[in-house]
VOZATOR-318439 format. One line per 5 residues: number of its first residue (from 1); their letters; for each residue x, y, z of C-alpha. Coordinates in nm, 3 decimals. Layout:
<pts>
NUM	A	X:Y:Z ~ ...
</pts>
This chain:
<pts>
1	XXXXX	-4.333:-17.852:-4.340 ~ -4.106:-18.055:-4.534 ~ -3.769:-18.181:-4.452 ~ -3.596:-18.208:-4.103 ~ -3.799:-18.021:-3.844
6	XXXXX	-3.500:-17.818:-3.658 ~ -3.620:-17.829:-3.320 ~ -3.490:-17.598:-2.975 ~ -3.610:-17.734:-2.653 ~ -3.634:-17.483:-2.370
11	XXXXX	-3.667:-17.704:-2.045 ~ -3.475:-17.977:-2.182 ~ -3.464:-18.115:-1.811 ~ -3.754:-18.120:-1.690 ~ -4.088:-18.448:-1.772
16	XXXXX	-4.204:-18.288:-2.106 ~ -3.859:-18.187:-2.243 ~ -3.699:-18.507:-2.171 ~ -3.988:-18.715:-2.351 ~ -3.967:-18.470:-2.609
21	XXXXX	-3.586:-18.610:-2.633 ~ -3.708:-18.941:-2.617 ~ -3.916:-18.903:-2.932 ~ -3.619:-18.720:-3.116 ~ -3.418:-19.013:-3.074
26	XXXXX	-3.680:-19.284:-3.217 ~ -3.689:-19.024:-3.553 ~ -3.348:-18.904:-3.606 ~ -3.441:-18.922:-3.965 ~ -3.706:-18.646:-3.916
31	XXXXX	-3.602:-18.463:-3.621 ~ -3.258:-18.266:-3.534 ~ -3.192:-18.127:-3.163 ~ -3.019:-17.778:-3.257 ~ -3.080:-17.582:-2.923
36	XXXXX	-3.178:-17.648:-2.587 ~ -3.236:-17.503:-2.252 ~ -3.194:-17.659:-1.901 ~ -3.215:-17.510:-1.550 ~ -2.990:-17.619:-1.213
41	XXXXX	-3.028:-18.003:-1.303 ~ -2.648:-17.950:-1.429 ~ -2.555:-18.348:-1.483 ~ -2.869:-18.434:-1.670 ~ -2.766:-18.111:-1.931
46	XXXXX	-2.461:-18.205:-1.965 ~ -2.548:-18.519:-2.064 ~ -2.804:-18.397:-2.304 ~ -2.551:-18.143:-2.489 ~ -2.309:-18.402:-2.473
51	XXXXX	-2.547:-18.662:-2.688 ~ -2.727:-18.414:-2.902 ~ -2.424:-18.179:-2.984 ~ -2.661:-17.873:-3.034 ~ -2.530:-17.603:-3.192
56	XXXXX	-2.728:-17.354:-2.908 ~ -2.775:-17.372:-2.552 ~ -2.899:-17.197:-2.275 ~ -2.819:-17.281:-1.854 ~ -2.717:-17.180:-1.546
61	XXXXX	-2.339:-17.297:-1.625 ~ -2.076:-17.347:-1.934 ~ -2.010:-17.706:-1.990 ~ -1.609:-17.793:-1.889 ~ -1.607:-18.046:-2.140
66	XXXXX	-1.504:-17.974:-2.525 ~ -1.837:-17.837:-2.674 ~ -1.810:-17.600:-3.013 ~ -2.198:-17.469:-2.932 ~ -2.295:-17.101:-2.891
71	XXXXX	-2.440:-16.966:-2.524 ~ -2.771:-16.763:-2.595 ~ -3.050:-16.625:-2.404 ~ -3.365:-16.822:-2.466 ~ -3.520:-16.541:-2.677
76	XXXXX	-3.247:-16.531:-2.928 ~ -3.292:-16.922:-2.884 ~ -3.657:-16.953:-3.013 ~ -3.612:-16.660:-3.274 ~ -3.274:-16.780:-3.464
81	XXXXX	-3.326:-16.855:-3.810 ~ -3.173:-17.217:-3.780 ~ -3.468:-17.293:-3.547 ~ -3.823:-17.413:-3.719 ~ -4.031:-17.556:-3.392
86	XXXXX	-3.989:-17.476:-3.040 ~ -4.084:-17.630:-2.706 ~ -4.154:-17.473:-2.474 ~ -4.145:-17.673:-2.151 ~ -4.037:-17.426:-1.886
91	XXXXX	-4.170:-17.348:-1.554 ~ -4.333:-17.025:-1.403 ~ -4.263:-16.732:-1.589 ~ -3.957:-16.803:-1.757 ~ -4.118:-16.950:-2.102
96	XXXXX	-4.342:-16.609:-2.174 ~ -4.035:-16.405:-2.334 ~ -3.942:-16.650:-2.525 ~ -4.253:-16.790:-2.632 ~ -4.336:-16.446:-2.773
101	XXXXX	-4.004:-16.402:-2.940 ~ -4.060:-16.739:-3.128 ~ -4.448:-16.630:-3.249 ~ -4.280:-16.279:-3.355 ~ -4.023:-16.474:-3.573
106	XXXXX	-4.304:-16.640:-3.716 ~ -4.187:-17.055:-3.576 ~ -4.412:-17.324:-3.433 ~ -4.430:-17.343:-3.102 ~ -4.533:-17.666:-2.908
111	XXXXX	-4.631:-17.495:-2.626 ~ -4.634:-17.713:-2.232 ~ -4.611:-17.394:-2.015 ~ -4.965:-17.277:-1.858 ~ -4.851:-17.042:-1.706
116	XXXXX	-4.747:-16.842:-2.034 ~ -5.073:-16.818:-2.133 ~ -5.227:-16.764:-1.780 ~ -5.019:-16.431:-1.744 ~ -5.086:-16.331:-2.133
121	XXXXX	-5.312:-16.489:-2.252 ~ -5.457:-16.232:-2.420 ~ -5.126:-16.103:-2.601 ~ -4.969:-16.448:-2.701 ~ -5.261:-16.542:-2.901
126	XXXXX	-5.259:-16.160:-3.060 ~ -4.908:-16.237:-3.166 ~ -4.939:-16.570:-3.292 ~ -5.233:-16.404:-3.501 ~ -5.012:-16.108:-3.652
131	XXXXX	-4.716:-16.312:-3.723 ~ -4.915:-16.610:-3.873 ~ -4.768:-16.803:-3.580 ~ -4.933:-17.142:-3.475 ~ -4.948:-17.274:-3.123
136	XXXXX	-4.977:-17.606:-3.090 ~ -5.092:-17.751:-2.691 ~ -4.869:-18.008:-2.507 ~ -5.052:-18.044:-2.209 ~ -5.232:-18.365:-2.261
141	XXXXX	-5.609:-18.222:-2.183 ~ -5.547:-17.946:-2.455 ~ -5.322:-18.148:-2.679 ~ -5.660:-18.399:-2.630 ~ -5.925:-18.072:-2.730
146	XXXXX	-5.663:-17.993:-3.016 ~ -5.695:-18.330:-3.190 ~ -6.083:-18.365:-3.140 ~ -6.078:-18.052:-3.319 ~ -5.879:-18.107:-3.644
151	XXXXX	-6.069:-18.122:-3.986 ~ -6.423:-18.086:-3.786 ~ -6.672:-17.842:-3.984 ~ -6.944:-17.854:-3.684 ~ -6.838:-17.615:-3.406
156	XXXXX	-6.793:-17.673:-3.013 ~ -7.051:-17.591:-2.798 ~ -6.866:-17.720:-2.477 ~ -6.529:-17.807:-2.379 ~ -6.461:-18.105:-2.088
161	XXXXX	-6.146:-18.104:-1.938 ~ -6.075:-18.441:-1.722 ~ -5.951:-18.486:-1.373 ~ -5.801:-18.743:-1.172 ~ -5.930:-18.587:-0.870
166	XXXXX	-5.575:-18.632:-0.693 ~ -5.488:-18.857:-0.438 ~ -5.779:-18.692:-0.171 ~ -6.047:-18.789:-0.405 ~ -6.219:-18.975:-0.123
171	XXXXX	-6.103:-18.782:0.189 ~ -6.341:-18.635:0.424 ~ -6.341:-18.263:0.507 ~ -6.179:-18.408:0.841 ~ -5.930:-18.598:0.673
176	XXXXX	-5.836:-18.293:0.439 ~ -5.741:-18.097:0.740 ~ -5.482:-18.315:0.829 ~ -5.290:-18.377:0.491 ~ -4.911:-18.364:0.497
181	XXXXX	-4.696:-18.257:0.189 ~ -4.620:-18.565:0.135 ~ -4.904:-18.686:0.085 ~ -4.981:-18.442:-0.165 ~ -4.679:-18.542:-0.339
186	XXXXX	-4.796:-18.910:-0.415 ~ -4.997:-18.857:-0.707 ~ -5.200:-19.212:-0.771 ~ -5.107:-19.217:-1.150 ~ -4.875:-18.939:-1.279
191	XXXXX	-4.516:-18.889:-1.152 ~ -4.430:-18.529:-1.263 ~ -4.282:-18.253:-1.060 ~ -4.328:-18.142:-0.765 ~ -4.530:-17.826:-0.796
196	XXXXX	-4.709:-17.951:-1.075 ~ -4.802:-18.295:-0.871 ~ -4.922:-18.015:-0.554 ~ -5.093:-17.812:-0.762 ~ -5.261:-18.188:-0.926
201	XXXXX	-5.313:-18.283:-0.563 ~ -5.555:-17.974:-0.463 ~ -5.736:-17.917:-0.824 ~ -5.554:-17.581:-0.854 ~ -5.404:-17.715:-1.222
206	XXXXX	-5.749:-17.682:-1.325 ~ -5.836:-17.395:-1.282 ~ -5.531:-17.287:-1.467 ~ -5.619:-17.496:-1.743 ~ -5.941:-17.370:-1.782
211	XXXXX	-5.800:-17.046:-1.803 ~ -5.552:-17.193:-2.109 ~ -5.809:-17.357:-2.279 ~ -6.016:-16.994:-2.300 ~ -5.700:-16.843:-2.505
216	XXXXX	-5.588:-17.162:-2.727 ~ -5.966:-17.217:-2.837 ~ -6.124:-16.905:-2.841 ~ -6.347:-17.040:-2.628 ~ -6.602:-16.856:-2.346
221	XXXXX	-6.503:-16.949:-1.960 ~ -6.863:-17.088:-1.922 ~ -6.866:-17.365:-2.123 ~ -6.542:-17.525:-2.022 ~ -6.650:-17.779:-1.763
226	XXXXX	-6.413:-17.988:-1.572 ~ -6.515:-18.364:-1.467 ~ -6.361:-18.585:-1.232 ~ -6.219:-18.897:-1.399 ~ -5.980:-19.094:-1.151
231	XXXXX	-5.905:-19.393:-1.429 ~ -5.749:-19.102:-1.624 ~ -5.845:-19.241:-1.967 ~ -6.055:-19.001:-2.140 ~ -5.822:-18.674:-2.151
236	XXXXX	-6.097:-18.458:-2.276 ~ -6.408:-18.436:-2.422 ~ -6.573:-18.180:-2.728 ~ -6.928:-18.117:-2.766 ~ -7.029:-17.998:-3.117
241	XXXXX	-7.320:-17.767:-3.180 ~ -7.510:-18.142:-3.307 ~ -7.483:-18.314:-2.939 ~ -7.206:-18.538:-3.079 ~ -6.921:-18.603:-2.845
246	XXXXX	-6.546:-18.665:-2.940 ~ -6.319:-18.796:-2.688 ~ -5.954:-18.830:-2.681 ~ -5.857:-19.126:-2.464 ~ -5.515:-19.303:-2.369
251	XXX	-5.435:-19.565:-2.140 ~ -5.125:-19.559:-1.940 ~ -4.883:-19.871:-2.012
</pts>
């Protein structure tokens, strides 16, 4: 797509939307903030309408300070015709509605939420199909699968999905029974949210990616394997139909 990617951020506040920001800033040349969508952290939205000036926005309050943008609902958001590429970055259930009214409209969508495609699965990816709709993963194990993936002829035969086994890696059944919250919420690497980091801490995030890799790839449940990697390098892992292996790998800075 040529030209300046118009972009509408729905979960402006939380990690993923505010490195999305950060990127937006380092190519203003290429990238233009024109909606976005925050939740109860009202400071930190203010301060991101305030900077960005986007012409939409969607929150739990009206800014008191002088702002010329329109108030929408995140579905009119993700479908408007100034819009090109959407984030979606929410939490729980709130990005399925307009994640669907963004594939109907025909955008991109940089997708972050699992839990859209955990509920409907099934009826995202049918959309994105009939509206010629791309979907394009943000979660780092999927984003990881989606590169590995690009311009390869030779077809997957198995799908690895990396862990960092939380910070009870090492505990003993005893020790697990006497965990505190916490606990749970010092994650050895990652500093994300709180559920997110909980549902890190006891493997649950897995099993909800697994679930997201099965719609985004097309792929069957049994052969997407998940491996315990505490360095957290190697994000994920293809096997072709050869035996080759691709890996995507990062190292935190």
């Amino acid at each position: 797509m040529g030209g300046v990617k118009k972009i509408a951020i729905l979960g402006s506040t939380g990690s993923i939307g505010q490195q999305a920001l950060d990127v937006i800033r380092a190519s203003p040349d290429e990238l233009q903030v024109v909606a976005l969508a925050g939740g109860k952290n009202i400071e930190l939205i203010e301060r991101q309408i305030s900077e960005f000036q986007p012409k939409m926005f969607c929150s739990s309050f009206k800014p008191d300070f002088s702002y010329s943008g329109e108030f929408l609902p995140m579905e009119e958001i993700a479908s408007h015709p100034e819009v090109n590429f959407v984030i979606v970055a929410t939490s729980g259930k709130a990005g399925l509605n307009p994640t669907l009214a963004a594939l109907k409209a025909g955008k991109i969508v940089a997708l972050a939420s699992k839990e859209v495609l955990v509920m409907a699965g099934e009826i995202v990816v049918r959309e994105a199909s009939l509206h010629q709709a791309q979907i394009i993963p943000v979660d780092s194990e999927h984003s990881a699968i989606w590169q590995c993936l690009q311009g390869e002829k030779n077809g997957p035969q198995r799908l690895f999905l990396t862990a960092s086994g939380g910070p009870f890696h090492n505990y003993s059944q005893s020790q697990l029974g006497k965990i505190t919250p916490g606990q749970a919420l010092r994650h050895p690497i990652w500093k994300m949210g709180k559920k997110v980091t909980i549902d890190s801490a006891t493997l649950m995030n897995k099993g909800l990616e697994v679930i997201e890799a099965h719609w985004l790839f097309s792929f069957p449940f049994d052969s997407i394997e998940i491996l315990i990697h505490p360095q957290s390098i190697v994000h994920s892992i293809v096997e072709f139909r050869d035996g080759s292996l691709k890996l995507s790998l990062a190292r935190l800075i």
